[in-house]
Each structure stands twice: as C-alpha cells, then as structure tokens.
C-alpha positions as CSV (number, residue, x, y, z in Angstrom):
1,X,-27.2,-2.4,34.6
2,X,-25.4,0.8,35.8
3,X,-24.7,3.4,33.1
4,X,-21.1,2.6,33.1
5,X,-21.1,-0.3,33.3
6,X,-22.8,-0.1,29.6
7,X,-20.3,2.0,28.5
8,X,-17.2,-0.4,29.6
9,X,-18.8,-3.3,27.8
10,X,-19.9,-1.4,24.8
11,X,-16.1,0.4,24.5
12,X,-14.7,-3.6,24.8
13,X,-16.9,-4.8,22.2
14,X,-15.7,-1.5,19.6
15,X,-12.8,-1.2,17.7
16,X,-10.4,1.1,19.4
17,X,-10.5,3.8,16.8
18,X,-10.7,8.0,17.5
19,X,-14.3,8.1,19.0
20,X,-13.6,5.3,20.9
21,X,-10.8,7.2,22.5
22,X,-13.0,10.4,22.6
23,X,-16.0,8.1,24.3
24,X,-12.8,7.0,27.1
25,X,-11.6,10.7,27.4
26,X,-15.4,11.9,28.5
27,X,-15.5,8.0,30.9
28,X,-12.2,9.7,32.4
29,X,-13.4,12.3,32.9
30,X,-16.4,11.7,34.4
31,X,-14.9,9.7,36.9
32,X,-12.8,12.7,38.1
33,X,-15.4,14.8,38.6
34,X,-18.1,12.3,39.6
35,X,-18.6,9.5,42.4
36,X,-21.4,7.6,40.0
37,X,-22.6,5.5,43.2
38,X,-23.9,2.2,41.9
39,X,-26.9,3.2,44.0
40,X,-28.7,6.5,45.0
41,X,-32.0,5.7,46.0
42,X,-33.9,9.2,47.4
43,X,-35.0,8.7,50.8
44,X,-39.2,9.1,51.3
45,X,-40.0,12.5,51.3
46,X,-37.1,14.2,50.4
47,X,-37.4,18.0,49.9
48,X,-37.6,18.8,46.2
49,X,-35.4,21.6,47.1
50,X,-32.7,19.4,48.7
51,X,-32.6,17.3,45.5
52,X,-32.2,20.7,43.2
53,X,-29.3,21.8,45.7
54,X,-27.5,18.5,45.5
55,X,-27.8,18.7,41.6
56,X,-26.8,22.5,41.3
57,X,-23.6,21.7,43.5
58,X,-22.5,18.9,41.6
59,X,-23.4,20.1,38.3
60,X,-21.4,23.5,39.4
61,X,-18.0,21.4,40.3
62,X,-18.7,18.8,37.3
63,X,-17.0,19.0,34.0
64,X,-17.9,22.4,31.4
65,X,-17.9,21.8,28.0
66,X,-15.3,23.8,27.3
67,X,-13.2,21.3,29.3
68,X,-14.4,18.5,27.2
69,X,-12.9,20.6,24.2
70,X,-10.2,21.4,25.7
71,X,-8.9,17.5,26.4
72,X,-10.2,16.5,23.0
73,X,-7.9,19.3,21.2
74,X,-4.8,19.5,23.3
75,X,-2.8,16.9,23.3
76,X,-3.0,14.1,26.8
77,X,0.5,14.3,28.7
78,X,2.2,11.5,26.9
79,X,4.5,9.0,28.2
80,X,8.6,10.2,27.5
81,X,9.4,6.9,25.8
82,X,8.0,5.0,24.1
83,X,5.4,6.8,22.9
84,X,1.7,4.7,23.7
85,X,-1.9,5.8,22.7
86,X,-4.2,6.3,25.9
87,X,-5.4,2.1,27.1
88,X,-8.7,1.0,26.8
89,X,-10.0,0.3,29.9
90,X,-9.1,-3.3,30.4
91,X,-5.7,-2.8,29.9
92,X,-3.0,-1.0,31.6
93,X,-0.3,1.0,29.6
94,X,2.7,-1.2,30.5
95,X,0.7,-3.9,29.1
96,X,0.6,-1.6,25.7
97,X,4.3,-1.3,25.6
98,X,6.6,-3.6,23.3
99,X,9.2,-4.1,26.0
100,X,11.7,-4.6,24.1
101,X,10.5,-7.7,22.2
102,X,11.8,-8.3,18.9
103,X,9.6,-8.5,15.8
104,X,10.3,-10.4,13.0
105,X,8.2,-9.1,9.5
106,X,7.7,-11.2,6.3
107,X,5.9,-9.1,3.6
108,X,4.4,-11.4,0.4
109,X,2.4,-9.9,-2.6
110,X,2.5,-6.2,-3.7
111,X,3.8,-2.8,-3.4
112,X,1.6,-1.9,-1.0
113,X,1.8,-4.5,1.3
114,X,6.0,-3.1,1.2
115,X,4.6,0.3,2.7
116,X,2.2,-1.4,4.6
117,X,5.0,-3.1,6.2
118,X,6.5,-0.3,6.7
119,X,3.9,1.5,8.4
120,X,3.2,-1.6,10.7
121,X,7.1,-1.2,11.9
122,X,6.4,2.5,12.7
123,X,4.1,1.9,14.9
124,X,4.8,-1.1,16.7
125,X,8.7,0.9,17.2
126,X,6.8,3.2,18.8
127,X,5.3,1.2,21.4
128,X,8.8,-0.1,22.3
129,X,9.4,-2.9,19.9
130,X,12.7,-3.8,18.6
131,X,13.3,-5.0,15.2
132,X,14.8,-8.3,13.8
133,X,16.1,-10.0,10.9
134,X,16.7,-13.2,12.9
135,X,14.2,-15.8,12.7
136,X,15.6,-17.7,15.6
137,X,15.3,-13.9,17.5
138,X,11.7,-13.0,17.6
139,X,9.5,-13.2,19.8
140,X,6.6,-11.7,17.6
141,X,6.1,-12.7,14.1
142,X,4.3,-11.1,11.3
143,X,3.5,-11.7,7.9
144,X,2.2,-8.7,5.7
145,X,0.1,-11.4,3.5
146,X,-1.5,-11.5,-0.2
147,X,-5.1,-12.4,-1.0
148,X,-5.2,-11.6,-4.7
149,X,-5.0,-15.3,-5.7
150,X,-4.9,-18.7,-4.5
151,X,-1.5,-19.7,-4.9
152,X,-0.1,-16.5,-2.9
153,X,-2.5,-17.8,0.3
154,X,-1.2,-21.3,0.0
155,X,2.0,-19.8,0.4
156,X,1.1,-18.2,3.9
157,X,-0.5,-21.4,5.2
158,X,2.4,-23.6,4.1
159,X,4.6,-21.1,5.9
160,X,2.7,-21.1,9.4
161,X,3.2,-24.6,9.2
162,X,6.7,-24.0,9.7
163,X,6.3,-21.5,11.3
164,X,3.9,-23.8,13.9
165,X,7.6,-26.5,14.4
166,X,9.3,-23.2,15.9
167,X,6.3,-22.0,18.3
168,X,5.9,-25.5,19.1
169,X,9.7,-25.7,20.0
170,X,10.5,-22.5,21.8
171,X,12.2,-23.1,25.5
172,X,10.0,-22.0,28.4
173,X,12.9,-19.6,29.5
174,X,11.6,-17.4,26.6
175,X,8.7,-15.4,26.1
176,X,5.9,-17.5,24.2
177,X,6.1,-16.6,20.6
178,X,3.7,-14.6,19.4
179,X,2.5,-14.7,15.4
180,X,0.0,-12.8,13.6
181,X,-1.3,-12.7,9.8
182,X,-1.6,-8.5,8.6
183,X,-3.3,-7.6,5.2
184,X,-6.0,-8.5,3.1
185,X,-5.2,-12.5,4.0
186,X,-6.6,-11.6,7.6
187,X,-9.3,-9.3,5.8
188,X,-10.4,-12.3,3.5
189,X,-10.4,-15.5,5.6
190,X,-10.6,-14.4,9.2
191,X,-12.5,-17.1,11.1
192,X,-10.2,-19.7,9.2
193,X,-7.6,-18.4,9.7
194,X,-8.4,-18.6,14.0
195,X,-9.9,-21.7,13.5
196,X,-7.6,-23.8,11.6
197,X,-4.4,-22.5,12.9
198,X,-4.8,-22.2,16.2
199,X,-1.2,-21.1,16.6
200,X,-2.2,-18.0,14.9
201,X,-2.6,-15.3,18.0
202,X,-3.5,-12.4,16.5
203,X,-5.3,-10.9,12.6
204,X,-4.5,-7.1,11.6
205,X,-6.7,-6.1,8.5
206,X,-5.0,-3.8,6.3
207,X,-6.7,-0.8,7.8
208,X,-6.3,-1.5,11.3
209,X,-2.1,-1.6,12.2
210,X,-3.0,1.3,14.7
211,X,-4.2,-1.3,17.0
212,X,-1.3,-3.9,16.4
213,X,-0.2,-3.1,20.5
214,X,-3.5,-4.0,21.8
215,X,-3.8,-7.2,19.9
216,X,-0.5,-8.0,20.7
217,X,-1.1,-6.9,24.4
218,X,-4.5,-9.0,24.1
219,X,-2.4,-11.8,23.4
220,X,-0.1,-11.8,25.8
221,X,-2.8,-12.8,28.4
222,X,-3.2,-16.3,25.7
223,X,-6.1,-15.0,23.8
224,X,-6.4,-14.8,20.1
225,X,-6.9,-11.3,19.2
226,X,-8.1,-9.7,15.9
227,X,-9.6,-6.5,14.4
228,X,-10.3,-6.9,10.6
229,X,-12.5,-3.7,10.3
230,X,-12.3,-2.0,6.9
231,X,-12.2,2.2,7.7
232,X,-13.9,4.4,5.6
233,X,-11.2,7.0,6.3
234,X,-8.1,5.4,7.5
235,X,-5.0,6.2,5.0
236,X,-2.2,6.5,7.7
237,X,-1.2,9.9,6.5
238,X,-0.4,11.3,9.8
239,X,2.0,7.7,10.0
240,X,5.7,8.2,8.6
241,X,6.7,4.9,7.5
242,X,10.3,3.4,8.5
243,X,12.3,2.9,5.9
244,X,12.9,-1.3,6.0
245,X,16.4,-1.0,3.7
246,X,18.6,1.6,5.4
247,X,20.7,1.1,2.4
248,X,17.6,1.6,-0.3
249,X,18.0,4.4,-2.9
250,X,13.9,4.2,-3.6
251,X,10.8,4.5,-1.5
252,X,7.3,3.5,-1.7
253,X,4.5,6.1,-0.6
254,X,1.4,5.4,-0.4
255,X,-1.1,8.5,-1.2
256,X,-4.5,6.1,-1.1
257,X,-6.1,3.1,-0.4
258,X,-9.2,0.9,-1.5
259,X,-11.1,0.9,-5.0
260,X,-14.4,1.5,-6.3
261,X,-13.8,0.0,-9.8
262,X,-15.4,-3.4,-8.4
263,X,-14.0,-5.2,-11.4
264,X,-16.1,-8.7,-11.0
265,X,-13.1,-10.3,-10.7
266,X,-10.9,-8.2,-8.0
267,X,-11.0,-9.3,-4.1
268,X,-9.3,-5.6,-3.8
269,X,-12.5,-3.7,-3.1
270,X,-13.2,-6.7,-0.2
271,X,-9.7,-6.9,1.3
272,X,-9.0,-3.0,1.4
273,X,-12.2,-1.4,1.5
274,X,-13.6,2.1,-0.4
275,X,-11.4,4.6,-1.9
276,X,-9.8,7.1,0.2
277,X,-7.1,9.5,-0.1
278,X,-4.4,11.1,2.2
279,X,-4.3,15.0,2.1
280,X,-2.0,16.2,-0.4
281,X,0.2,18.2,2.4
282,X,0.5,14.9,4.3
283,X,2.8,13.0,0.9
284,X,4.2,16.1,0.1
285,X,6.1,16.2,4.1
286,X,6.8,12.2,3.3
287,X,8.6,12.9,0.0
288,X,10.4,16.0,1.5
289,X,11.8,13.9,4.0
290,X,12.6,11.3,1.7
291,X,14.5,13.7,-0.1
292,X,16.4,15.2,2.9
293,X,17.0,11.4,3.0
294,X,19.0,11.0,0.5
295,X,16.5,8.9,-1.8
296,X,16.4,9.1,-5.7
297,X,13.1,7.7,-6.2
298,X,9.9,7.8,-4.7
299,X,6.9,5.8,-6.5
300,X,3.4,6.8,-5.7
301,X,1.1,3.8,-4.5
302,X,-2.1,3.0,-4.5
303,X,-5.1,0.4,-5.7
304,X,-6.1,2.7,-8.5
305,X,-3.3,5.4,-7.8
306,X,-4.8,7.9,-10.8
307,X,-8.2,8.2,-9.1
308,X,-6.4,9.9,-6.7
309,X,-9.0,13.1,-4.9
310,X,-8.0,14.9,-1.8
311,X,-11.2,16.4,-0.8
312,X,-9.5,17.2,2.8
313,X,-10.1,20.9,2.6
314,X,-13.5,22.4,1.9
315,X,-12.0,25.2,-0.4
316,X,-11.3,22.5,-3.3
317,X,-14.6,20.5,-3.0
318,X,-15.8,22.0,-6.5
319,X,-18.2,20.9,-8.9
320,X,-15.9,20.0,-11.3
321,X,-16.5,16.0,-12.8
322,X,-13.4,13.5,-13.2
323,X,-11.9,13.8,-16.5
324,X,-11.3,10.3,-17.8
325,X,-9.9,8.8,-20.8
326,X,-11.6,8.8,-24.0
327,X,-14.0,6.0,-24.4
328,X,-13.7,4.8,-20.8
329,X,-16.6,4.6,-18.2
330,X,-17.0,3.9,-14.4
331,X,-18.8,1.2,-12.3
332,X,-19.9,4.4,-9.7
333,X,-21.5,7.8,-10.4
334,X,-18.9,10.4,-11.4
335,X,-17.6,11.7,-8.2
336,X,-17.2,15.6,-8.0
337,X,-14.3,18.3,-6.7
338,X,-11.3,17.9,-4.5
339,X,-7.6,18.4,-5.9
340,X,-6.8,15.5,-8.2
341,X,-4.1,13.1,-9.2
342,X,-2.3,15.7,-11.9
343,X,-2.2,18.3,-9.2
344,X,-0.4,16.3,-6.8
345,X,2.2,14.3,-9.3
346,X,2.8,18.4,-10.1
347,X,3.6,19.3,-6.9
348,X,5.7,16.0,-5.9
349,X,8.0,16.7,-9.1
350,X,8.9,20.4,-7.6
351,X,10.0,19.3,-4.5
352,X,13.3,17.6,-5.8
353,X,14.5,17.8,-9.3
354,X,17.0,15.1,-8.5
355,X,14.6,12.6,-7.4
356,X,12.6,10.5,-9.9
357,X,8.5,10.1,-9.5
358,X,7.1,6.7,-10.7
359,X,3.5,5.9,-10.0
360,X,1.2,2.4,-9.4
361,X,-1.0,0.9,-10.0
362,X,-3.3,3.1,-11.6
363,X,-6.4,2.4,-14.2
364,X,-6.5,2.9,-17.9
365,X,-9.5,5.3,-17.5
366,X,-7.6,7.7,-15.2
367,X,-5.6,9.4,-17.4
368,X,-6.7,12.9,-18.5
369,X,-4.3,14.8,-20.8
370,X,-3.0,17.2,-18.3
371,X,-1.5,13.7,-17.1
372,X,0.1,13.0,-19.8
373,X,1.0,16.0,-20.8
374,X,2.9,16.8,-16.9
375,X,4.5,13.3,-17.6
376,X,5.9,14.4,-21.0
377,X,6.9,17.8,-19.7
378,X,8.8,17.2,-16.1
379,X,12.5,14.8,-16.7
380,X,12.2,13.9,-13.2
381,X,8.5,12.1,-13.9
382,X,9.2,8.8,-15.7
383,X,8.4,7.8,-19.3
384,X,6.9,4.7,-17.8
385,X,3.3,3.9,-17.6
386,X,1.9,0.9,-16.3
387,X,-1.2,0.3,-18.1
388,X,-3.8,-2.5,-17.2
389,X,-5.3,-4.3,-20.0
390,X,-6.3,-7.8,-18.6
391,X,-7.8,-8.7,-21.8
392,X,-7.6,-8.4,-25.5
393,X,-11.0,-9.4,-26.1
394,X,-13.9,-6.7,-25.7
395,X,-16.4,-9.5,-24.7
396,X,-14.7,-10.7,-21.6
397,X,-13.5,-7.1,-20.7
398,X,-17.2,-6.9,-20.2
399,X,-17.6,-9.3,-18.1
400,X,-14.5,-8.3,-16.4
401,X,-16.7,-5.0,-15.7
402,X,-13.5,-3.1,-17.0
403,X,-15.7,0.1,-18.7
404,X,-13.6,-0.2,-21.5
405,X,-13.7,-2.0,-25.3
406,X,-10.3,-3.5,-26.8
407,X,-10.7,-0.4,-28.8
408,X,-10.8,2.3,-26.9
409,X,-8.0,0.7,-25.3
410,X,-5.7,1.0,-27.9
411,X,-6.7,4.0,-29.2
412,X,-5.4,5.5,-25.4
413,X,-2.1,3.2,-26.3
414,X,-1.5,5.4,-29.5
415,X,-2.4,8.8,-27.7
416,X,-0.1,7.7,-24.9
417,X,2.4,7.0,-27.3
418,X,1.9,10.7,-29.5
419,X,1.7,12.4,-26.2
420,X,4.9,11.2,-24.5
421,X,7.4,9.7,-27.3
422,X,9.4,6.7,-26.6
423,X,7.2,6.2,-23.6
424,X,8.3,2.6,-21.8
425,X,4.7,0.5,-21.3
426,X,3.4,-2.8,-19.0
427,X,0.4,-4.5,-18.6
428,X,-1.2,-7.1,-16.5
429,X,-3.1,-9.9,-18.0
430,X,-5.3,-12.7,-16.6
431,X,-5.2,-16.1,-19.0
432,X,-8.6,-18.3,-18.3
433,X,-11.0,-15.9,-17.3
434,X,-15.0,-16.6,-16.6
435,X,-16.2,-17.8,-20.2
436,X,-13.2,-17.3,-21.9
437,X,-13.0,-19.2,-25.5
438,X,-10.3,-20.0,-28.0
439,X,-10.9,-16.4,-29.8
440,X,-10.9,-14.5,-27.1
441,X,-7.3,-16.0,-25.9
442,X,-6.6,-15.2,-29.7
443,X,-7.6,-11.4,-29.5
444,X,-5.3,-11.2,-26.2
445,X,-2.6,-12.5,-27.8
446,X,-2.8,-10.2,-30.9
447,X,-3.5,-7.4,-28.1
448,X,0.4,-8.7,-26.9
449,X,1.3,-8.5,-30.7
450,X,-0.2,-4.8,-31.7
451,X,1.6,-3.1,-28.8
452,X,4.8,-4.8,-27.7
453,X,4.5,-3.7,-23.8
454,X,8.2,-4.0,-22.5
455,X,7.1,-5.4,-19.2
456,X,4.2,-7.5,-18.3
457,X,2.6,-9.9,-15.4
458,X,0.4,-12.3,-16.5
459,X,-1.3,-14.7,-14.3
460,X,-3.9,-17.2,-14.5
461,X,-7.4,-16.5,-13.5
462,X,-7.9,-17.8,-9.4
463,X,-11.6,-16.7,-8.6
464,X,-11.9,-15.4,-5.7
465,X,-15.2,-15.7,-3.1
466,X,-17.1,-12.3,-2.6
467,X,-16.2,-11.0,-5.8
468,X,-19.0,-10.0,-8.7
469,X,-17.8,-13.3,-10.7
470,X,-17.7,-15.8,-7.5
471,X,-21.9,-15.1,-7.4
472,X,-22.6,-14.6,-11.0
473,X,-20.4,-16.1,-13.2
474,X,-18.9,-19.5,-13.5
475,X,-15.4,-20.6,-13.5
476,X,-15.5,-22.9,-16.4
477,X,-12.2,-22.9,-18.5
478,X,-10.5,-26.3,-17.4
479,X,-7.0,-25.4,-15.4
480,X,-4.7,-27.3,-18.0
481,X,-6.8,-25.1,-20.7
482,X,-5.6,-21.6,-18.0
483,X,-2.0,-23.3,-18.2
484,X,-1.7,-23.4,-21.7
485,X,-2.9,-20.3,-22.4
486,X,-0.8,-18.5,-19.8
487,X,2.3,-20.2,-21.6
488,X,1.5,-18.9,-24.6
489,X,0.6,-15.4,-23.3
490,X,3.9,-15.4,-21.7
491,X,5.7,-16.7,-24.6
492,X,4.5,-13.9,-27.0
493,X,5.3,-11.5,-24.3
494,X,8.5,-12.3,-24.0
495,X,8.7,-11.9,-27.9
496,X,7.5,-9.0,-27.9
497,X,9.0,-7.1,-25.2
498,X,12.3,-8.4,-26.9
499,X,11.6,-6.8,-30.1
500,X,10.6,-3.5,-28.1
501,X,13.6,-3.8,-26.0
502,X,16.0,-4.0,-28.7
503,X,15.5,-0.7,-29.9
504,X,17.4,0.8,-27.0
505,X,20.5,-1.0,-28.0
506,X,22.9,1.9,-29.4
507,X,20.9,4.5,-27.0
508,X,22.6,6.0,-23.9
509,X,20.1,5.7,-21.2
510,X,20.2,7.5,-17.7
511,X,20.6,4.6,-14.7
512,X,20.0,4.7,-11.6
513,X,22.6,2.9,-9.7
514,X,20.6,0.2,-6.8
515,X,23.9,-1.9,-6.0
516,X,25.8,-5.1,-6.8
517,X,24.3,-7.7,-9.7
518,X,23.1,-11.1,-8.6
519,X,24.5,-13.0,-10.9
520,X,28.0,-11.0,-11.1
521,X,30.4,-9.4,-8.1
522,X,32.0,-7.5,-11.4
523,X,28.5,-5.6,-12.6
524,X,26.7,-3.4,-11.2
525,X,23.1,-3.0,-11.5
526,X,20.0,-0.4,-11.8
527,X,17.4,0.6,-13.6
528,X,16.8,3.0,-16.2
529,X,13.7,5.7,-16.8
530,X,11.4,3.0,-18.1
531,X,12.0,1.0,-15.2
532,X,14.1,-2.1,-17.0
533,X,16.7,-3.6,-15.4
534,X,20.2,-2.4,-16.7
535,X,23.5,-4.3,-16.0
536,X,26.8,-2.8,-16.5
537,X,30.8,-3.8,-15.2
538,X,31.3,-2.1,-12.4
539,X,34.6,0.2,-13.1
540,X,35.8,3.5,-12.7
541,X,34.3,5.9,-14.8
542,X,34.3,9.7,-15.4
543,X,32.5,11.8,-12.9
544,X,31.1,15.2,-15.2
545,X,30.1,17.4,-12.0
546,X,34.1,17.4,-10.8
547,X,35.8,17.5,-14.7
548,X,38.8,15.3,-14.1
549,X,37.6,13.1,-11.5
550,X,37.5,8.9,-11.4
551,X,35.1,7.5,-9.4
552,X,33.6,4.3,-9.1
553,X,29.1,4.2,-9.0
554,X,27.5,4.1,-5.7
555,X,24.2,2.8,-5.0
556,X,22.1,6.0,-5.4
557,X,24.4,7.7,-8.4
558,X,22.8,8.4,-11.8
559,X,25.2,7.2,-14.7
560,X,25.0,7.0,-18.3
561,X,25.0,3.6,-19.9
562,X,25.5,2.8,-23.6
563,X,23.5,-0.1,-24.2
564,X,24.7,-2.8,-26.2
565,X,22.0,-5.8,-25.6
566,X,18.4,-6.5,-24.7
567,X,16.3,-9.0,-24.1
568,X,12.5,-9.3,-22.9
569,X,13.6,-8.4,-19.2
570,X,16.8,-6.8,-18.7
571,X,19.2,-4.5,-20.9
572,X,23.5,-4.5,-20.5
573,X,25.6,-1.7,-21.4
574,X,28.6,-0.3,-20.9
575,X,29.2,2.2,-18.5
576,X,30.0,6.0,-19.5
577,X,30.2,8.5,-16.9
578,X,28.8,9.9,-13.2
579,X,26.1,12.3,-13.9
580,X,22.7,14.1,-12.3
581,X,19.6,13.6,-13.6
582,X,19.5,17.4,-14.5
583,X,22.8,16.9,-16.9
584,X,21.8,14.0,-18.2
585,X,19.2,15.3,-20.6
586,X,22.0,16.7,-22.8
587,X,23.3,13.0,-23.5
588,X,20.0,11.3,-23.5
C-alpha cells in the first residue's frame, strides 16, 4: 500500500484531536509541494547522478521546516462565518457546517453536566447551529446524560423511547432527525447504547464535544457515529461556554475535570477520566466576562474541585507537596508543584467584589487552612461548604476507599466550624453500601445527629460495573433493607437541618434575588450566603445606595431579609431593603 494511502486510513481510524490535525496540515502540505505518483519505478540503468538531480530539485522546491512551523503556529485562513475546524479528509467543510439546523439540549444529573451543556452549545453555534427550546423544532437532539446511578440511566432510556415515537413520525419534507447521547452515559455504556437503540445516531463522551460537527456530519450520511475517548488533557479552557438562561443571575465554571480519588464506589474516575486542570488565566478571562455580564455568582466546578493544580507554566512546577486536611490520606502518591486551589479562589474573589464565589464538589481531604482561612477572610467567598461524608461508620468508609476515619472527619467539622463561624454545611450520603450492617447505618445516623448539616443528598447505594466495589466487593444489603435505611437517613436529616435552620430566624441575612417563587406570583425568591432558599413578598422596599428611593427587587439585586421561619429546606422572611453585597456587612 502507498504511503498515503496509510496515512488516510490511519487519520480515519483516530480521533480527530490536535495531532491529528497537525498529521493533516503536514498530508496538505505535502500534496502541494509533491506529485507522490502511486508508481515510480527507476528505469534499468539509470545514472546514479540523474536520480540525485531529480531528488536535489524536488527536495529544493519541497516544503522547509520552517514552513511546517510556520502553518502549525499561525493560524489557517478561517472561514468568515461560521467559524469550522480544518475537515478530515473524508469530509468536505460544508458537510461540517450546522446549516442552520436547530438543536434541541436536555441536560440530566449534575452541575457539571449544566457547563458541559453549555460548552456543547458553544461549539456546535459555531459551526452554524441554531438553538431551540421546541421539541417539535429540532432537527438534532441531545441529551447531556448521568451515569452516577441506575435510576438516572433508566431515565435516559425511557426518554429515547419517546423520543424514538417522534423520529419514527417525522414527515419526509424534513430533515431526518438526528439524536445523540453526550456525557458519562455515552462514556459508560457505549456499545449498548448503539446496539439497543438503534435510533441513537451519534455518542459524545464527556471529553470529546469538540468533535460534535463531525459526528453529526458522520451522520448525516446514515451512519451511527461516536467518539467516547477519555483525554488526558482536554478541559475546554480555551471554550467560553454560552450562557443557556439569558435571564440567569449565576454561572457555572468549570476550572477541572476527572478524579483520582477512585473511591471503590464512584463510576466518576470511568466516565470522566484523570484529573486535569484548566490554566488559572483561562477561568480568571471566564469570570471577568461573567462579570462584565452582569452575573452575581459564579460557582467553581469540578469532580474534586479542591484538588485543583495548574501546572500550565513551568515557573510554578515546585517541589512543594499538597497540603491536606488533618488525618486525611490519598489513594495516589502525593502529587508535587503547580499553583493550587487557594491561589486561584484568591484571585477569582479580586476580580469582582460584587460577585459571590461558591465552589463544588470538592473532597474533605482538600482543605488546607489557607482555605479556610481565605473563605473566612473575603465577604464575597461564601460561608458555605459542601462537605462529603458518605458514611458515619469508619468501617465502611474503608471500604469506601475514602482515606478518612469517622473521626478525623469530625474533628475537620469542628475546625471548619472554629475557623469560619456560622459557617452553612452539606453532605452527601449513600444508605446500603457493600457490607453495610445495622451499626454502621446507626453510626451514620448519629454522624446526621452530631453535626446538623443544613443541606444534604442522600441516595441509595446503585453499584456501578468498573468500579473497585463492582470486582471486589459484593452488593449484599437487600434493596427494601437500602429503602429503609435511606428513609430514616432522610428523616433525621430533615430533623436536623430544621433545628440548624432555625437558628437564623430573627437574623437579617443578605439574598440574592433569582426571580418569581414557584408556589407564589406575590413572593419573590433567592438564596442567601449559605446557599438556602429564602422566600420573601415581593413589595417595594427601600433602596440604601439612592437614600429616598422605592424600588421593587430584580432578579440579580442583593436585599436584606429578616427571617422569621425555617424549616429543613427553605427559610421566609420579610423583606428590608435594596443593598450591595459590600454594604451589607454592616446589617449582617
């Protein structure tokens, strides 16, 4: 086979990524400077020198290498709209562009599947897609899917079997409909997700939305199309995410992706691949432009958001170890230099003292006291901290392979609490884990007792297949037994987050205004530093930056709210004035 010819077939079986398009650009250019007959046979006898001469002269008109660094640095002419990456070589770039077809995005499970929905949108409107909220209007559907447990994938497969009556119905004076499965779903499952829905037409892992216009282009010619290749690299930063609620006061941004924890449990490490952060510069430009925005808060995201290292430029790769809290451990060696998590919540919290900073999901052992002391220090850093127990029992957090004991634990709860007072906390818990008796669903409980989180998410354990405890542990709590327990979890929660909750009553409490109540055209609602939902009547009110002035709250205004009940979810009050988060700290 002809040299080429190796290289077409070996670019077609490759994801499309960087090198690939390097590998193209050097093809390209090759062909420019180059005839490459499929044949040369010498002719018998040819002078030796006649065969130097010919290679000399084609050599001497051939590419340099400083042309090859030249193409690879400077950006390739682009297209003046849309805006389209360079084709692989079976495709042309019309057949890259989105034409004007609408897309229609469902997003299930987490924060981060919000951003990652977000990012998807960005690029596909580059390529010339429009967007939808109309069902009935697309002509591409997505759904940004959940893998953590069972329930959330039953959800997707019962909705692509309504989704399958609309394909099945769509008039032939439309384009075919076109659906695809994004995010750790199409990471997880795959080939059963092709093979048992064959309506399916394309699979976008949760590291490769780049390529969402060739798949979709792929499938255009009836194909099914998928790349579920985890990156090693790939965090999107140079990827500004469109904003999916023009009228949203708040915005998620995500500064890295993947975990190493490999908690025997977690499908995350499977479904999103190895740590990696974005470059600190790269979410410092996103939250500016947030702010020029307009947006109050920004939350930070990530798998284990705390373990945060940006060890983008060589001048911070330093010796110096993680810090981690006292009495925690790690699954992986300690990993060394690169500007960490309390530098970068620093420098976010300077660029906007208007704008609130909230942070998720991170891990109890990431959380140094230059944390915790930044947290305590900055008002526009939330007293809020989301804190991951799982378990109350130090037996099964072993087998959970959390590096922490039920001690430790709470003795970071009480130096949490000293460091940064009147501190709001949550937790996530799993009811019915691997092994999990009577006593140690009794120490969880009491775990729910001791510290009285205000919010919580407690789930039952789903195993999931890959994961540490699919191939070494056994799943052997009865579900009725996971029921129960969860019900009784959730039932002491509730108790307790009441009990915690009331204290705020008689406290004026800074809001931040999101819009109209669900449950009442006459209230308003928002949330307040600790992230609680706070309802309040929506009337006019005195506005302190302009003395004399009545104004009614706008999505986006900070007011002060005298609360006057609490219960284990949400807080009501009664509203007191307009105000800025800088003022506020005199009243609160």
């Amino acid at each position: 086979m002809h040299h080429l010819q190796c290289i077409l077939r070996t670019q077609r079986s490759l994801r499309w990524g960087p090198l690939a398009s390097v590998s193209w650009l050097l093809l390209r250019t090759c062909r420019a400077h180059s005839s490459f007959p499929g044949t040369a046979p010498s002719a018998e006898g040819q002078q030796e020198d006649g065969v130097r001469k010919d290679f000399s002269s084609r050599l001497a008109t051939g590419p340099t290498f400083q042309h090859f660094l030249r193409n690879a640095s400077v950006p390739q002419e682009k297209l003046s709209s849309p805006d389209v990456e360079d084709p692989p070589p079976y495709l042309t770039v019309d057949e890259l562009l989105g034409r004007q077809r609408k897309v229609y995005l469902e997003t299930y499970g987490c924060q981060m599947n919000v951003n990652d929905t977000e990012i998807a949108w960005s690029i596909l409107q580059k390529s010339g897609y429009l967007r939808t909220s109309k069902l009935q209007e697309a002509d591409v559907i997505l759904l940004v899917t959940c893998s953590i447990r069972e329930k959330a994938e039953q959800t997707i497969w019962n909705r692509l079997h309504q989704l399958k009556v609309l394909k099945t119905k769509r008039p032939r004076s439309r384009v075919p409909l076109k659906i695809g499965i994004l995010g750790c779903m199409a990471e997880r499952l795959k080939e059963e997700i092709l093979n048992r829905e064959k309506m399916v037409d394309i699979l976008a892992g949760p590291d490769a939305y780049r390529d969402l216009p060739r798949l979709l282009a792929v499938a255009e010619s009836g194909q099914q199309a998928a790349n579920v290749l985890l990156s090693l690299d790939e965090t999107y930063a140079d990827v500004m995410p469109v904003q999916t609620s023009p009228s949203a006061t708040s915005a998620f941004v995500s500064i890295m992706r993947g975990c190493d924890n490999m908690c025997s449990y977690c499908i995350v490490p499977f479904t999103r691949g190895r740590e990696r952060s974005r470059p600190v510069a790269s979410i410092l430009e996103e939250v500016r432009k947030l702010s020029d925005q307009g947006l109050k808060e920004v939350t930070l995201l990530g798998q284990n958001v705390n373990s945060f290292r940006d060890n983008s430029e060589v001048q911070f790769n330093n010796a110096v170890s993680t810090n981690l809290s006292r009495g925690f451990s790690t699954n992986y060696k300690a990993k060394q230099g690169g500007l960490r998590f309390a530098y970068l919540l620093d420098q976010v919290s300077r660029i906007d003292p208007e704008m609130r900073i909230r942070f998720t999901s991170p891990h109890p052992k990431d959380f140094p006291d230059e944390v915790l002391q930044l947290i305590h220090e900055r008002d526009n850093i939330c007293k809020q901290i989301h804190l991951p127990a799982q378990s109350g029992s130090s037996r099964v957090l072993e087998a959970m392979r959390r590096g922490y004991s039920r001690e430790a634990y709470v003795e970071l709860i009480h130096h949490i609490r000293e460091s940064i007072p009147g501190v709001s906390l949550s937790s996530d818990f799993i009811a019915g884990f691997c092994g999990e008796t009577d006593e140690d669903h009794l120490q969880t409980v009491s775990l729910l007792q001791e510290v009285q989180y205000n919010m919580g998410f407690l789930f039952s354990y789903s195993m999931r297949q890959k994961t540490r405890a699919y191939h070494r542990l056994k799943d052997d709590v009865p579900e009725e037994v996971k029921l129960r327990r969860l019900e009784e979890l959730i039932t002491v929660f509730r108790e307790e987050a009441t009990k915690a909750n009331k204290i705020s009553v008689g406290c004026t409490q800074l809001v931040l205004v999101e819009g109209l109540s669900k449950r009442s055209p006459t209230d308003l609602c928002g949330r307040n530093d600790g992230n609680l939902k706070v309802i309040f009547p929506d009337v006019e009110m005195e506005d302190v930056t302009n003395s004399g002035l009545r104004v009614r709250a706008q999505p986006g205004d900070y007011v002060l709210v005298k609360i006057t009940a609490a219960s284990s979810q949400t807080l009501k009050g009664r509203v007191l004035c307009r105000t800025t988060l800088k003022d506020s700290s005199a009243y609160c």
